[in-house]
N, CA, C and O atoms as a CHARMM CRD file, in Angstrom:
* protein
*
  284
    1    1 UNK  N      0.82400  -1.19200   0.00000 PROA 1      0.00000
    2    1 UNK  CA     0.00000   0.00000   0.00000 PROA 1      0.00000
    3    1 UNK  C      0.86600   1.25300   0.00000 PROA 1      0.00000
    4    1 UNK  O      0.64500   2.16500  -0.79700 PROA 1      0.00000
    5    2 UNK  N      1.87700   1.29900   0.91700 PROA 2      0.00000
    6    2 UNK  CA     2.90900   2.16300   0.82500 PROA 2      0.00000
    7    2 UNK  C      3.54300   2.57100  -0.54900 PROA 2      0.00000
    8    2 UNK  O      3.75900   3.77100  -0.71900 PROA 2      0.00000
    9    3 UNK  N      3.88200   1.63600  -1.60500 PROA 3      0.00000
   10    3 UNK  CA     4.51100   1.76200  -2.46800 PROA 3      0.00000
   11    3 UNK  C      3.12200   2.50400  -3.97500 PROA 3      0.00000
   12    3 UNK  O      3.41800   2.88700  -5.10700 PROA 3      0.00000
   13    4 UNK  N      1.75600   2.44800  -3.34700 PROA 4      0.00000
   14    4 UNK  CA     0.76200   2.60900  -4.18000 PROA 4      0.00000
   15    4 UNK  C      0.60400   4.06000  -4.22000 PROA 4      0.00000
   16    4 UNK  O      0.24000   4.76800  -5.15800 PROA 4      0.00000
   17    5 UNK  N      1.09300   4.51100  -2.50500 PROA 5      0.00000
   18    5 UNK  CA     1.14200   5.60800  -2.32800 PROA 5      0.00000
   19    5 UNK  C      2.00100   6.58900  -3.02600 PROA 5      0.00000
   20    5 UNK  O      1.66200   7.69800  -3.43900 PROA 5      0.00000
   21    6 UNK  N      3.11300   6.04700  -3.09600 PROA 6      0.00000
   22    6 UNK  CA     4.11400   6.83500  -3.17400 PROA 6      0.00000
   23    6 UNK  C      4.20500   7.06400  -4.97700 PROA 6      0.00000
   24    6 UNK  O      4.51800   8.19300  -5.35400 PROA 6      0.00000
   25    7 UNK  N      3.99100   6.22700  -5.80300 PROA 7      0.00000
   26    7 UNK  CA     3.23900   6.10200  -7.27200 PROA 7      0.00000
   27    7 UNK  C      2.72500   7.51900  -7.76200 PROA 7      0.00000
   28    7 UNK  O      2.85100   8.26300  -8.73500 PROA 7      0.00000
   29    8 UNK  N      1.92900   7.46300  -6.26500 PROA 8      0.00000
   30    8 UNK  CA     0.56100   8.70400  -6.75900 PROA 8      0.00000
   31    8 UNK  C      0.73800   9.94400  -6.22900 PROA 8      0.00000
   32    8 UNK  O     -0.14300  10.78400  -6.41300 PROA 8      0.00000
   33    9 UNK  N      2.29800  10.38000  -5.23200 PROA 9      0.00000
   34    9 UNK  CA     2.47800  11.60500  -4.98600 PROA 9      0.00000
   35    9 UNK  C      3.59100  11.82200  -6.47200 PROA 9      0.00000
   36    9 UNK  O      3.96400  12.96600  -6.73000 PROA 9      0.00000
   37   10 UNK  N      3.94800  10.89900  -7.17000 PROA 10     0.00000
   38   10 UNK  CA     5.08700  11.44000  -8.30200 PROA 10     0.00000
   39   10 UNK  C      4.84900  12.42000  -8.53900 PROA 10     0.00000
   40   10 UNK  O      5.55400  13.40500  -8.32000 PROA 10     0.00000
   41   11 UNK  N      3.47700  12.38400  -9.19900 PROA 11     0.00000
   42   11 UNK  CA     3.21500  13.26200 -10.58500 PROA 11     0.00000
   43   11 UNK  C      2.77300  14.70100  -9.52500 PROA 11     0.00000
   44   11 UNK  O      3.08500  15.83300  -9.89400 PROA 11     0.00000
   45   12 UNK  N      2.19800  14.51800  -8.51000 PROA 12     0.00000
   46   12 UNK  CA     2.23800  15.61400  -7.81400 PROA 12     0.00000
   47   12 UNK  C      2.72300  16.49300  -7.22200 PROA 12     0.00000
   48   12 UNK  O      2.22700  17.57500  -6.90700 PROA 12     0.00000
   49   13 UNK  N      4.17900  15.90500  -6.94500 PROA 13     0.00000
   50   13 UNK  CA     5.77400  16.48600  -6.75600 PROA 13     0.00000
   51   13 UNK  C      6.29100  16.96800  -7.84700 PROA 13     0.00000
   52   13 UNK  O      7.24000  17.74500  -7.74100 PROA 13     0.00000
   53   14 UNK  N      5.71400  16.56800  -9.30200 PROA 14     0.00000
   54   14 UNK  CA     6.43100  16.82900 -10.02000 PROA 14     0.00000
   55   14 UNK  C      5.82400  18.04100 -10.42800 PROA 14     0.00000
   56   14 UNK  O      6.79700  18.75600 -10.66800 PROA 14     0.00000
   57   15 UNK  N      4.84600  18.67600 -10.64200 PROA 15     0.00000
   58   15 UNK  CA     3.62400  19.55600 -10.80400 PROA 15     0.00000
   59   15 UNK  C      4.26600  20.54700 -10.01800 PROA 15     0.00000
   60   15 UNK  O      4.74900  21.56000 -10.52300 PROA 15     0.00000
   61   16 UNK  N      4.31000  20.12600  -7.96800 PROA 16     0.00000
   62   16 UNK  CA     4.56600  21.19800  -7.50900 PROA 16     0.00000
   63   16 UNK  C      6.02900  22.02900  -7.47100 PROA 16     0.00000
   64   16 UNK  O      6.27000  23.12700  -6.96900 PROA 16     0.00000
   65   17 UNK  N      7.13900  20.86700  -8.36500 PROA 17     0.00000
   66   17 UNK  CA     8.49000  21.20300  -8.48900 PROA 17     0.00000
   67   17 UNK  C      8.79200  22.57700  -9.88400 PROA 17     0.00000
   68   17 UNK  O      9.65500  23.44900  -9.98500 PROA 17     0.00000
   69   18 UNK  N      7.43300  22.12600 -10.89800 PROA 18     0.00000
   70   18 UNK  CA     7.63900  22.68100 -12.01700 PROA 18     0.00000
   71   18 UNK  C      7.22400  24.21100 -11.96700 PROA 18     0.00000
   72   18 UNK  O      7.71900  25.19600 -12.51500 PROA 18     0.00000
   73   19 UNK  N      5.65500  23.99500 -10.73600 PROA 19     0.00000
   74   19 UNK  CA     5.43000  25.67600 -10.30100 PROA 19     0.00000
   75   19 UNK  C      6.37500  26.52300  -9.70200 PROA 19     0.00000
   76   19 UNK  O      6.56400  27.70200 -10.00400 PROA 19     0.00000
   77   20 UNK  N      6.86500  25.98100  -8.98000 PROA 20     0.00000
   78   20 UNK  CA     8.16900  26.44200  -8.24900 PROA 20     0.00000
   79   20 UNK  C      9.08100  26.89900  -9.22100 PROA 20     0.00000
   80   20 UNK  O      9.42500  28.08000  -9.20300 PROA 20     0.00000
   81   21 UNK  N      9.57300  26.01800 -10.17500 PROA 21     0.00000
   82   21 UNK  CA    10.49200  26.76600 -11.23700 PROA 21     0.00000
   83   21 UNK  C     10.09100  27.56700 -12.20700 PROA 21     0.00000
   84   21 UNK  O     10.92400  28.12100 -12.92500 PROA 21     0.00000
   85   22 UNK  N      9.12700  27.69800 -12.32700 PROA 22     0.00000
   86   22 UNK  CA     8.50200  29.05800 -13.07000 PROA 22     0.00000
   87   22 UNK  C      8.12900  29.94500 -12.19800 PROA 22     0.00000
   88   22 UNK  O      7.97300  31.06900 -12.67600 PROA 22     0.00000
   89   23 UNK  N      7.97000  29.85500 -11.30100 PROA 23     0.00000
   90   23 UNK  CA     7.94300  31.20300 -10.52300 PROA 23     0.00000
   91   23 UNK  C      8.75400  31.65600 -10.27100 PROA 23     0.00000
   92   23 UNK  O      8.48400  32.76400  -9.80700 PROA 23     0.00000
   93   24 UNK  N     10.14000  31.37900 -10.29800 PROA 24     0.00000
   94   24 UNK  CA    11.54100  31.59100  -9.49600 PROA 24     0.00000
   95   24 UNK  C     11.82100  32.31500 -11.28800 PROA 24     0.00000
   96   24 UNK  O     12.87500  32.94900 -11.23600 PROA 24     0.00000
   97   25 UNK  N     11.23500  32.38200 -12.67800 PROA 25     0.00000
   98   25 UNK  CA    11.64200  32.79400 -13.54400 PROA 25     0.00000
   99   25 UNK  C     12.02400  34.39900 -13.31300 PROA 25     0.00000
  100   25 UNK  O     11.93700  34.73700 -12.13200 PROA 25     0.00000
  101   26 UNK  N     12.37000  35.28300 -14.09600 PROA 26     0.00000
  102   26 UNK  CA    13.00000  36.47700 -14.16200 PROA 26     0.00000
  103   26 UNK  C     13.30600  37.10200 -15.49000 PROA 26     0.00000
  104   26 UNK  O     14.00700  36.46500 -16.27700 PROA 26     0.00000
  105   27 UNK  N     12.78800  38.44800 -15.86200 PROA 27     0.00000
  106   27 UNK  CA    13.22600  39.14500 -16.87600 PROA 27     0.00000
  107   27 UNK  C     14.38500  39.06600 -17.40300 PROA 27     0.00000
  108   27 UNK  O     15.16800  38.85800 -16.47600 PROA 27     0.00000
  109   28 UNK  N     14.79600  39.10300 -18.13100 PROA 28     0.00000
  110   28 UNK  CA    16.53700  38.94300 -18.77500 PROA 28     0.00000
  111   28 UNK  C     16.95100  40.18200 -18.57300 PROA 28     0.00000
  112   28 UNK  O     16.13000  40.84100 -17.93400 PROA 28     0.00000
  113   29 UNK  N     18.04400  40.82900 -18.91500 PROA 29     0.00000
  114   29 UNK  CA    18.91200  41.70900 -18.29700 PROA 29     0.00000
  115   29 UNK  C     18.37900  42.57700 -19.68000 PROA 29     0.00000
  116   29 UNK  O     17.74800  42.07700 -20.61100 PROA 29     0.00000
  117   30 UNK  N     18.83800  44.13900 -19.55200 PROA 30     0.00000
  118   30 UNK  CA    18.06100  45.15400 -19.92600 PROA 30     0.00000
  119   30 UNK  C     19.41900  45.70600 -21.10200 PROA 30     0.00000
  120   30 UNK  O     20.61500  45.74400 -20.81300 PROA 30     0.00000
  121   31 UNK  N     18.84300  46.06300 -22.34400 PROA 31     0.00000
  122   31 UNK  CA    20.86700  46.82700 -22.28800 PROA 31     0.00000
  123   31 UNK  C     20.58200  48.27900 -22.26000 PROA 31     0.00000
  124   31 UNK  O     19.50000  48.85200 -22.38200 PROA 31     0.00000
  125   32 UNK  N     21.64900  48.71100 -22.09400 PROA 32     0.00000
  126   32 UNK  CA    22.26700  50.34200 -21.39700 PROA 32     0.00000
  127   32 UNK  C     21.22500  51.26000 -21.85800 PROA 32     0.00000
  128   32 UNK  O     20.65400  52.00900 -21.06500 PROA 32     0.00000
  129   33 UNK  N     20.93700  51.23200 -23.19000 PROA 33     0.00000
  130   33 UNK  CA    20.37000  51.98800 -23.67300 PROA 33     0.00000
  131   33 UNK  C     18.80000  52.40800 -23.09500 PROA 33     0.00000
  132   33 UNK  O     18.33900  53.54400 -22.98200 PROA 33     0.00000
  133   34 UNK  N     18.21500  51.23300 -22.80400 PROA 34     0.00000
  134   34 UNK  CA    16.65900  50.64400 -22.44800 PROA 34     0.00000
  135   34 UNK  C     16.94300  51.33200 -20.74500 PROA 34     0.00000
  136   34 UNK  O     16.06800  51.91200 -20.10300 PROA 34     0.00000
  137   35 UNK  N     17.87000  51.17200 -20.43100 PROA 35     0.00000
  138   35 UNK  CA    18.51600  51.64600 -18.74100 PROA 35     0.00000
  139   35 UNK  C     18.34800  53.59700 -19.24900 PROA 35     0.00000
  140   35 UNK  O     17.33700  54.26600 -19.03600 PROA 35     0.00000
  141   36 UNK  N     19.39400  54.01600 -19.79800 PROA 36     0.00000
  142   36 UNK  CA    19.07200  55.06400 -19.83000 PROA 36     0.00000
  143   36 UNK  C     17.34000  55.89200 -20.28600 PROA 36     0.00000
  144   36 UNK  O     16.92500  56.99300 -19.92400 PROA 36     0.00000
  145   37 UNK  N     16.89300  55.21300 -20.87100 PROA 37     0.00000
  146   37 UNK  CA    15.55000  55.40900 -21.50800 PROA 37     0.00000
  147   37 UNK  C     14.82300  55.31900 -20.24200 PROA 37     0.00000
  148   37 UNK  O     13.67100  55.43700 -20.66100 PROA 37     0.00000
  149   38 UNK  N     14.72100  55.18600 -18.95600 PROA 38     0.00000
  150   38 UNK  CA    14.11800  54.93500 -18.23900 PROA 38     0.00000
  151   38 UNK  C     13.72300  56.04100 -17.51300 PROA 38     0.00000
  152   38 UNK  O     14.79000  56.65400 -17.52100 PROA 38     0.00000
  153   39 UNK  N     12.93200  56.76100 -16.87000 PROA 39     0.00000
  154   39 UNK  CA    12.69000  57.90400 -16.00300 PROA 39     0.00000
  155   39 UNK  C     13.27000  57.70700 -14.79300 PROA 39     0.00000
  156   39 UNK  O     12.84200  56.78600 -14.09700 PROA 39     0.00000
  157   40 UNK  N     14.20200  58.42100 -14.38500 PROA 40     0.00000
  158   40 UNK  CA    15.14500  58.40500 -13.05400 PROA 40     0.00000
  159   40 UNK  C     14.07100  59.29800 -11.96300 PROA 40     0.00000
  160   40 UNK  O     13.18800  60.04600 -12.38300 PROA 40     0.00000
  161   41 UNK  N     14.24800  59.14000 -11.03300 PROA 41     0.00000
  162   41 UNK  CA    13.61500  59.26900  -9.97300 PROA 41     0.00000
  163   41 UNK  C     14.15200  60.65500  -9.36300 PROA 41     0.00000
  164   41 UNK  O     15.35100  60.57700  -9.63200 PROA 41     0.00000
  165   42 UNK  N     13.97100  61.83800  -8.72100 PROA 42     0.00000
  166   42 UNK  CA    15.61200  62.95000  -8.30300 PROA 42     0.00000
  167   42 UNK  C     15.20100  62.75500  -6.79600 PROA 42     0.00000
  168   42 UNK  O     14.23100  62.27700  -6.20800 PROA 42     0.00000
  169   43 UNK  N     16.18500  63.24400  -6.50900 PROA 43     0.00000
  170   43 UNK  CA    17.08300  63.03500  -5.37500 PROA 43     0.00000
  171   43 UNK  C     15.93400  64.44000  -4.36000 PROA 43     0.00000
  172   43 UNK  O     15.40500  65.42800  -4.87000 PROA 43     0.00000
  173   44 UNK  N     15.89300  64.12100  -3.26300 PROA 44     0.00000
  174   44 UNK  CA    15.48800  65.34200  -2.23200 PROA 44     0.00000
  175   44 UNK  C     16.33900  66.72700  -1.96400 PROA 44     0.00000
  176   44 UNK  O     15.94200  67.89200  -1.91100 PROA 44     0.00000
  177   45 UNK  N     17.30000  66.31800  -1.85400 PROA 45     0.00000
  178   45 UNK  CA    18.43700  67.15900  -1.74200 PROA 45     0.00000
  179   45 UNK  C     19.44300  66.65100  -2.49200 PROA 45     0.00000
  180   45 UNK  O     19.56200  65.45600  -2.76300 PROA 45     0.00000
  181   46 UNK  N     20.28100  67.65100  -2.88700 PROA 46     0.00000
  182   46 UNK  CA    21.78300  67.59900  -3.68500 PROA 46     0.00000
  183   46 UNK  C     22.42300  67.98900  -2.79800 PROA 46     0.00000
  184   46 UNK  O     21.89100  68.86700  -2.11800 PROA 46     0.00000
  185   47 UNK  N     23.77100  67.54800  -2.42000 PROA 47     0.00000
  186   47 UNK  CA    24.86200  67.89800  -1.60300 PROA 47     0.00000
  187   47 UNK  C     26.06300  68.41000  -2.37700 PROA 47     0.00000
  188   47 UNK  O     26.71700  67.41000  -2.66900 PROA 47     0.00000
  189   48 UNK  N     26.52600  69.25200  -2.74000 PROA 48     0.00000
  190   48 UNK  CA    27.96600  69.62000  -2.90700 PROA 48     0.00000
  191   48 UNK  C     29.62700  69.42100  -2.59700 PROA 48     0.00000
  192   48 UNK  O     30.28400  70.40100  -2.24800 PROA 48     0.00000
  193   49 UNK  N     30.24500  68.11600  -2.74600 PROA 49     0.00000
  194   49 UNK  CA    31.38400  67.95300  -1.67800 PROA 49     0.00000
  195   49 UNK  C     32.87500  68.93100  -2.67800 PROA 49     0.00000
  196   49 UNK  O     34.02100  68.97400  -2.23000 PROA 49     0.00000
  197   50 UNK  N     32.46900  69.57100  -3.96500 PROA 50     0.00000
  198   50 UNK  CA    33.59400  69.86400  -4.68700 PROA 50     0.00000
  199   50 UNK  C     32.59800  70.65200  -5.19300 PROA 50     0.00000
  200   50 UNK  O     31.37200  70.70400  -5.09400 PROA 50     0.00000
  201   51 UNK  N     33.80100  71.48800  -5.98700 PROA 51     0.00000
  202   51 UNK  CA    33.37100  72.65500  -6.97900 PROA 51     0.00000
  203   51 UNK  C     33.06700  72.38900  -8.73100 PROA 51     0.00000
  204   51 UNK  O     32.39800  73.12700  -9.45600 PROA 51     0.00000
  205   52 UNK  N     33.49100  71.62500  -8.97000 PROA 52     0.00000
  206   52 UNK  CA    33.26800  70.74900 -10.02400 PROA 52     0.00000
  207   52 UNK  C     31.79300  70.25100  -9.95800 PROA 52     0.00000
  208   52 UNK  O     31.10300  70.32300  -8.94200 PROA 52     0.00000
  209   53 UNK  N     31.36900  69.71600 -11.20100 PROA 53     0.00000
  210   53 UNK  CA    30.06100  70.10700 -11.56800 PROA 53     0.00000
  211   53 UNK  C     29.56400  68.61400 -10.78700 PROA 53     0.00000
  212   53 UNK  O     28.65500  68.53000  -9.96200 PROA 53     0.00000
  213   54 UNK  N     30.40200  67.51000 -11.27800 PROA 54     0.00000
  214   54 UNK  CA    30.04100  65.88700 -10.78000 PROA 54     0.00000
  215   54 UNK  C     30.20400  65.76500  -9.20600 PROA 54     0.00000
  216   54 UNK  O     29.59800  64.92800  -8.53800 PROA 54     0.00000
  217   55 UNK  N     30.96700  66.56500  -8.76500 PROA 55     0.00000
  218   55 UNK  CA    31.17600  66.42700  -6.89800 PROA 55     0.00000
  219   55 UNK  C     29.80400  66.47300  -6.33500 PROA 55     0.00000
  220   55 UNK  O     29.23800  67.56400  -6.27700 PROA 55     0.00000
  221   56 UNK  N     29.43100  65.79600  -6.07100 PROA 56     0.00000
  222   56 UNK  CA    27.51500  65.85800  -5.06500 PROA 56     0.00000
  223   56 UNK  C     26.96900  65.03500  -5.01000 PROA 56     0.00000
  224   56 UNK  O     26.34800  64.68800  -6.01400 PROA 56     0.00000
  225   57 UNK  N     26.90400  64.36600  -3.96600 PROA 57     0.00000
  226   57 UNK  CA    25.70800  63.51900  -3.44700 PROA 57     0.00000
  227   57 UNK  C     24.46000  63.59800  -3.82600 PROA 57     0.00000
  228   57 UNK  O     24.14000  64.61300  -4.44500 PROA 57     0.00000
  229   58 UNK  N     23.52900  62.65500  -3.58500 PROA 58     0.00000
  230   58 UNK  CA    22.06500  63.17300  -3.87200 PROA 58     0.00000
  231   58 UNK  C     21.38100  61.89800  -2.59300 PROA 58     0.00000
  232   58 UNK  O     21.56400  60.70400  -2.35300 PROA 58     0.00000
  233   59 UNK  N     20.49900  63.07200  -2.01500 PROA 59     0.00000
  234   59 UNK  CA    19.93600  62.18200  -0.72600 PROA 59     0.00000
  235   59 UNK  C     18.25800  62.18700  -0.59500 PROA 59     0.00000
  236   59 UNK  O     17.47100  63.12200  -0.44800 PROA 59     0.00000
  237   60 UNK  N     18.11400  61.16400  -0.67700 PROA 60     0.00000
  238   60 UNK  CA    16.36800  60.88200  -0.44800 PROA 60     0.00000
  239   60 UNK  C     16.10800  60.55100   0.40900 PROA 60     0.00000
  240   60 UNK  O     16.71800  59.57500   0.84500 PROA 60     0.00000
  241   61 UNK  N     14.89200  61.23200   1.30600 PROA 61     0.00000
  242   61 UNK  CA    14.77000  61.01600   2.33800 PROA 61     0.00000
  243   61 UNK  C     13.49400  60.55500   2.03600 PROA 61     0.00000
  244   61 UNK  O     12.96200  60.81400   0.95700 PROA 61     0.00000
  245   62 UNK  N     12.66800  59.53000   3.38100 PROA 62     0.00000
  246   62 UNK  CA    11.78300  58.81500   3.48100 PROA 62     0.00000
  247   62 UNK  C     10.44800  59.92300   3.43200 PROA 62     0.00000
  248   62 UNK  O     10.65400  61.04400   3.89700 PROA 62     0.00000
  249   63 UNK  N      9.21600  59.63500   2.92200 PROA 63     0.00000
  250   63 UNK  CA     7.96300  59.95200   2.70500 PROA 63     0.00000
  251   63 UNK  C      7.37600  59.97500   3.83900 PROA 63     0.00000
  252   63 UNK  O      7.24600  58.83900   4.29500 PROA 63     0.00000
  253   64 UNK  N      6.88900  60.93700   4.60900 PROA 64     0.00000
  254   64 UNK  CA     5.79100  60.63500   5.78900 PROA 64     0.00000
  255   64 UNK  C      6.62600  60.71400   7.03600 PROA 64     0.00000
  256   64 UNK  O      7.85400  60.78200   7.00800 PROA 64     0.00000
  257   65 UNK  N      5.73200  60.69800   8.38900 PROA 65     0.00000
  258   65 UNK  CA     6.18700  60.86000   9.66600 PROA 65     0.00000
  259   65 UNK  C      7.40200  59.45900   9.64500 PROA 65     0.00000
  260   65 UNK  O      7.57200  58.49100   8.90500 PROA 65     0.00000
  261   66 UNK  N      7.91500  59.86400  10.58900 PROA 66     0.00000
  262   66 UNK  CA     9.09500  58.85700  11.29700 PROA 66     0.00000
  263   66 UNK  C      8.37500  58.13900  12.34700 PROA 66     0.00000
  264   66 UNK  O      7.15700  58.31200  12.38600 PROA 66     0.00000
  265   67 UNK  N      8.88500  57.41100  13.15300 PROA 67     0.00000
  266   67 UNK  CA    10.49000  57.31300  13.29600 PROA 67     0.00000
  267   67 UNK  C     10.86200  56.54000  12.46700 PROA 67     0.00000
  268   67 UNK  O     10.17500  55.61700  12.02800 PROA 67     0.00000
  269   68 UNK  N     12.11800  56.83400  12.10200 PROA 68     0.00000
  270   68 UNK  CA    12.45900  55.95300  11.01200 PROA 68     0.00000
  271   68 UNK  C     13.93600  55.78300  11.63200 PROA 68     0.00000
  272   68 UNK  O     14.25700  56.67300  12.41900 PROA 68     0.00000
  273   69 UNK  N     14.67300  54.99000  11.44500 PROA 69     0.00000
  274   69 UNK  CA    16.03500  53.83900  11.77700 PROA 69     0.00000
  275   69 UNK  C     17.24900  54.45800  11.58400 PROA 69     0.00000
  276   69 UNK  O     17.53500  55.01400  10.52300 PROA 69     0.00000
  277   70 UNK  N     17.89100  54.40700  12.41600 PROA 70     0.00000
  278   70 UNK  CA    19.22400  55.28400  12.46900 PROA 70     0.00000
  279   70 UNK  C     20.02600  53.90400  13.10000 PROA 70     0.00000
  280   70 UNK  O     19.94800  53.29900  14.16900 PROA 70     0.00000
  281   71 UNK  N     20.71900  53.76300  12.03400 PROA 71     0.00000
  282   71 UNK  CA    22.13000  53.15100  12.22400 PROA 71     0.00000
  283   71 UNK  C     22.93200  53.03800  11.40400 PROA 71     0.00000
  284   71 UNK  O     24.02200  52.53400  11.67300 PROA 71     0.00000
């Protein structure tokens, strides 16, 4: 009976192995161009660490009341 059992979870292991690997699927990688084409998000603040145009941080801060996590 044991072995009648085990017959009849195959195909059902195999079902739940195959959902599993299609869900774990993923978009393929993007190229540069399709990356730049994309709408960038800006920054809250710009920081300045140089006089030069590229020297600056850009810092986003969180939406809405705090507290929010400091470490």
């Amino acid at each position: 009976m044991a072995a009648g059992k085990e017959c009849e979870m195959k195909p059902v292991l195999g079902l739940v192995l195959a959902a599993t690997v299609a869900g774990c699927a993923h978009a393929g990688p993007i190229s540069y161009s399709d990356l730049l084409g994309r709408e960038r998000p800006h920054a809250d603040v710009r920081i300045a660490y140089g006089a030069l145009p590229l020297q600056y941080g850009e810092l986003w801060l969180p939406k809405g009341k705090g507290p929010y996590p400091w470490w």
